[in-house]
C-alpha positions as MATLAB code, in Angstrom:
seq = 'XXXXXXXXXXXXXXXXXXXXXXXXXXXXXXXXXXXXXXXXXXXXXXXXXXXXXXXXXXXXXXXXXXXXXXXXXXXXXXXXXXXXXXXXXXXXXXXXXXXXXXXXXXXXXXXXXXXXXXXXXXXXXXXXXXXXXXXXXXXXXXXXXXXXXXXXXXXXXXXXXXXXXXXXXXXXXXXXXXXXXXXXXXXXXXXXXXXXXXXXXXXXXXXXXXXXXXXXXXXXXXXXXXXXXXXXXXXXXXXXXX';
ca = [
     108.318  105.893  106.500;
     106.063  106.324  109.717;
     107.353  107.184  113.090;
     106.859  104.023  115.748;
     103.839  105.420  117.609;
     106.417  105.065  120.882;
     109.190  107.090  119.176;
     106.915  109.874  117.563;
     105.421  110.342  121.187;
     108.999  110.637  122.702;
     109.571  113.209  119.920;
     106.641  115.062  120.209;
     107.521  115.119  124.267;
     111.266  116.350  123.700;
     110.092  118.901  121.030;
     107.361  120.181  123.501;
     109.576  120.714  126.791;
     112.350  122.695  124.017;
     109.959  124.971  123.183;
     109.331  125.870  126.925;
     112.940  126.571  127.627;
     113.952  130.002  126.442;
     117.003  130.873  124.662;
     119.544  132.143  126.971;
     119.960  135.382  125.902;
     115.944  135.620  126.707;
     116.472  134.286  129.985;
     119.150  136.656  130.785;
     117.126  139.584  129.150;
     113.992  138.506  131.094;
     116.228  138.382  134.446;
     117.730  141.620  134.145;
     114.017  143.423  133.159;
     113.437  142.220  136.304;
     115.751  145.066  138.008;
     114.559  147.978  136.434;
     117.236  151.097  136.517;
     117.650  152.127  140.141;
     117.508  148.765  141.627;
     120.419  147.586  144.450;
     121.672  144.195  143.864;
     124.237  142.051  145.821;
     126.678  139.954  144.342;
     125.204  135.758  145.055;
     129.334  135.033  144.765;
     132.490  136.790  143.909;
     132.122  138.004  140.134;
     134.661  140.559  137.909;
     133.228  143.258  136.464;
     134.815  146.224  133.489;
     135.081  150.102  134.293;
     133.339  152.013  131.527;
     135.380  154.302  129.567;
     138.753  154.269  128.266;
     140.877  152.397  131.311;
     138.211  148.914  130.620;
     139.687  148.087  133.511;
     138.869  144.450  135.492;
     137.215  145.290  139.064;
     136.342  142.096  141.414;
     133.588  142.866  143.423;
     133.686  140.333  146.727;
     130.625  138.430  147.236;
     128.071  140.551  148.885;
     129.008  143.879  147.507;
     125.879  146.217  146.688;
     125.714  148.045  143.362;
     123.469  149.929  141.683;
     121.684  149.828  138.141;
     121.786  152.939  136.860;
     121.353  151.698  132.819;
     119.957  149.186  131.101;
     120.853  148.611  127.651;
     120.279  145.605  125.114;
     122.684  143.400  125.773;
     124.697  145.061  129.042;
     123.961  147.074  131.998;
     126.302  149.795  133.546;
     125.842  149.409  137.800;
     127.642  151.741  140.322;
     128.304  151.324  143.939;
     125.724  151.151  146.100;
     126.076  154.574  148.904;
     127.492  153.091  151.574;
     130.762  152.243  149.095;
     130.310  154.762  147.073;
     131.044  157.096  150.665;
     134.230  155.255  151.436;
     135.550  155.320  147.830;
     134.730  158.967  148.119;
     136.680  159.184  151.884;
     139.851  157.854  150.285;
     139.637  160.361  147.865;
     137.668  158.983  144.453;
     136.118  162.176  143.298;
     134.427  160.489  140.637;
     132.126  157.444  141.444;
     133.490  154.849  138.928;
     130.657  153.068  136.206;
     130.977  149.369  135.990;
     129.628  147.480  132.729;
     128.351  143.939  132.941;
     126.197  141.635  130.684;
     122.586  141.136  131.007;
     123.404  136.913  131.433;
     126.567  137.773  134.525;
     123.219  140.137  136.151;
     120.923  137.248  135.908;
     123.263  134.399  137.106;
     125.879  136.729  139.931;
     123.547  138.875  141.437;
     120.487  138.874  143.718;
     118.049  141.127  144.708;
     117.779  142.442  148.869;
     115.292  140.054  149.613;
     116.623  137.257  147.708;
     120.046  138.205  149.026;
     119.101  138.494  152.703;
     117.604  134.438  152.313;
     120.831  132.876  150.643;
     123.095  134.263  153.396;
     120.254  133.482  156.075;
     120.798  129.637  154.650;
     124.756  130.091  153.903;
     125.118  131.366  157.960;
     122.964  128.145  159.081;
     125.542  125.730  156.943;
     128.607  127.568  158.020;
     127.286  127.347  161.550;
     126.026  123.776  161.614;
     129.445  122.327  160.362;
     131.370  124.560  162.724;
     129.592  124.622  165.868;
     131.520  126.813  167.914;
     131.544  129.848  165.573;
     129.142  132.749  166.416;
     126.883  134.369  163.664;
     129.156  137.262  163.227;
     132.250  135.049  162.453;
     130.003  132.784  160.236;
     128.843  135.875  158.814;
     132.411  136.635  158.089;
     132.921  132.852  156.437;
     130.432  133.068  153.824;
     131.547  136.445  152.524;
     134.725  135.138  152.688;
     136.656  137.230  155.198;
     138.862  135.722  157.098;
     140.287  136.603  160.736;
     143.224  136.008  163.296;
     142.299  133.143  165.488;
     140.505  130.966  162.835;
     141.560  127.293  162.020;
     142.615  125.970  158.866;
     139.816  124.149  158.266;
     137.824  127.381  158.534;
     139.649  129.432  155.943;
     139.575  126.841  153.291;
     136.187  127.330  153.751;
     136.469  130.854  153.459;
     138.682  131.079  150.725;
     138.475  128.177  148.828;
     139.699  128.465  145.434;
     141.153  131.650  146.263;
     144.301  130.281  147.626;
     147.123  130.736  145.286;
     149.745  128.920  147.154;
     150.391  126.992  150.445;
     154.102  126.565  151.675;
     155.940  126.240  154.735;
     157.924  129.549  156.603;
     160.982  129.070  156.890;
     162.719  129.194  160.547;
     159.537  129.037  161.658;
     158.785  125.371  162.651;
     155.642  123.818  161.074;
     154.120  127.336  160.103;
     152.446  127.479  157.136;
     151.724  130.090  154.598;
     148.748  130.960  152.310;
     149.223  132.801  149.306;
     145.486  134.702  148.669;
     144.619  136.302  145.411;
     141.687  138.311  144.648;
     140.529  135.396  142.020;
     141.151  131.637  141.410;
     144.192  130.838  139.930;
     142.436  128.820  137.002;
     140.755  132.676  136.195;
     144.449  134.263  136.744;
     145.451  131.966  134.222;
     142.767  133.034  131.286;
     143.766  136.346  132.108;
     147.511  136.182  131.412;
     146.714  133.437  128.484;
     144.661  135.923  126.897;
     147.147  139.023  127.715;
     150.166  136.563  126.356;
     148.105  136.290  122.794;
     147.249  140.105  122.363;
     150.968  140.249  122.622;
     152.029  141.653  126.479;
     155.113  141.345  127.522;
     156.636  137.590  127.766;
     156.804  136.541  131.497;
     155.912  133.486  133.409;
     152.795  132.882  135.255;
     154.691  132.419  138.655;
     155.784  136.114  138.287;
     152.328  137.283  136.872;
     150.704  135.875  140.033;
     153.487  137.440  142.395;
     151.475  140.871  141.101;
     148.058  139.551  141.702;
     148.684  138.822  145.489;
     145.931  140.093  147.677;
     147.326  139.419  151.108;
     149.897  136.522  152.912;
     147.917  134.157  155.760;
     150.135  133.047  158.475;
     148.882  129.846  160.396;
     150.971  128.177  162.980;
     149.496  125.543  165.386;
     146.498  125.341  162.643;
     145.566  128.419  163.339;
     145.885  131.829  161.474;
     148.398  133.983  163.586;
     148.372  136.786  160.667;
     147.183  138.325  157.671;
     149.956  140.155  155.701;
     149.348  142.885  152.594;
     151.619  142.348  149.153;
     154.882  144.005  149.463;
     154.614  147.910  149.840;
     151.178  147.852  151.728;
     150.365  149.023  154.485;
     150.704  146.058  157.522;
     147.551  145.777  160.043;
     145.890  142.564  160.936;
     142.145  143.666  159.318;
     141.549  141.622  155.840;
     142.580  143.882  153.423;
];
């Protein structure tokens, strides 16, 4: 039986525009030849990479961190830190500059090339700035790579922080102060993490006490504003993000 001349020519349309979209594995692979080994790229958001080697250990790189292609292969590219990091790690006594692994697709989709990195915070600092008027550039610099500071409002470290909030309740004897529970990720990607630790058979505990270890630092805010930022238990106490 024929195709309706209407529907054959909405067929022949759809087919058409497939065949221009590539695969995604193509995409990705076309991104990443893009950054030929030796290229610095920033991360566009906050993203989790693995060490290489036997630890295949998680490492969350903040957004804006610089790293380094230093291989490509197939389907995955190891990155380093980019000098300026890979100095400090090497200050605080990392003799070995650690090797990250990350997929050709998480290259193409997390992270951004100088140029391209330089225009999305250009544009992030102009939002940040035109819904909070009375920030300067430095402190709106600070919002969109999500670091927050004593003195901000509420209002400005959701926006900071976002999902990254863990927790919100009040202090006790302390009035209406509240405080912030911050993680290093969102508690939805905390929670695939211990899901998929609980099924390869770790040790049974609850997600409340799984998070209690994932803790990044303790925000203070009384009056709506943040008053101070507090490490886990055992760190080291200073009022500079951690």
């Amino acid at each position: 039986m024929a195709r309706p001349a209407a529907g054959r020519g909405r067929w022949l349309l759809t087919t058409g525009l497939l065949l221009l979209i590539p695969p995604p594995s193509i995409a990705a692979a076309a991104s990443a030849e893009a950054h030929p080994v030796g290229s610095v790229l920033y991360a566009a958001r906050a993203t989790t990479v693995r060490t290489r080697g036997s630890g295949n250990l998680s490492v969350d790189l903040p957004r804006g961190r610089a790293v380094v292609i230093v291989d490509l292969g197939p389907d995955s590219a190891v990155l380093a830190p980019a000098p300026p990091d890979a100095e400090m790690l090497r200050a605080h006594g990392v003799r070995r500059t650690p090797r990250y692994t990350a997929s050709r697709a998480q290259i193409a989709s997390d992270f951004l090339a100088p140029e391209a990195w330089s225009a999305a915070r250009r544009e992030g600092v102009l939002r940040i700035r035109e819904r909070f008027s009375t920030l300067t550039e430095d402190q709106a610099g600070r919002v969109f790579l999500g670091e927050p500071w004593i003195g901000m409002t509420e209002e400005q470290a959701e926006e900071t922080l976002g999902a990254l909030v863990l927790a919100r309740s009040p202090v006790a004897g302390r009035g209406a102060a509240m405080a912030w529970t911050v993680g290093r990720r969102p508690r939805s990607a905390e929670l695939r993490v211990f899901t998929e630790a609980r099924e390869r058979g770790a040790r049974a505990r609850s997600f409340d006490d799984y998070l209690k270890r994932r803790v990044r630092a303790t925000l203070i805010f009384e009056d709506g504003l943040l008053v101070s930022i507090d490490p886990p238990d055992g760190g080291t106490p200073g009022l500079n993000w951690p």
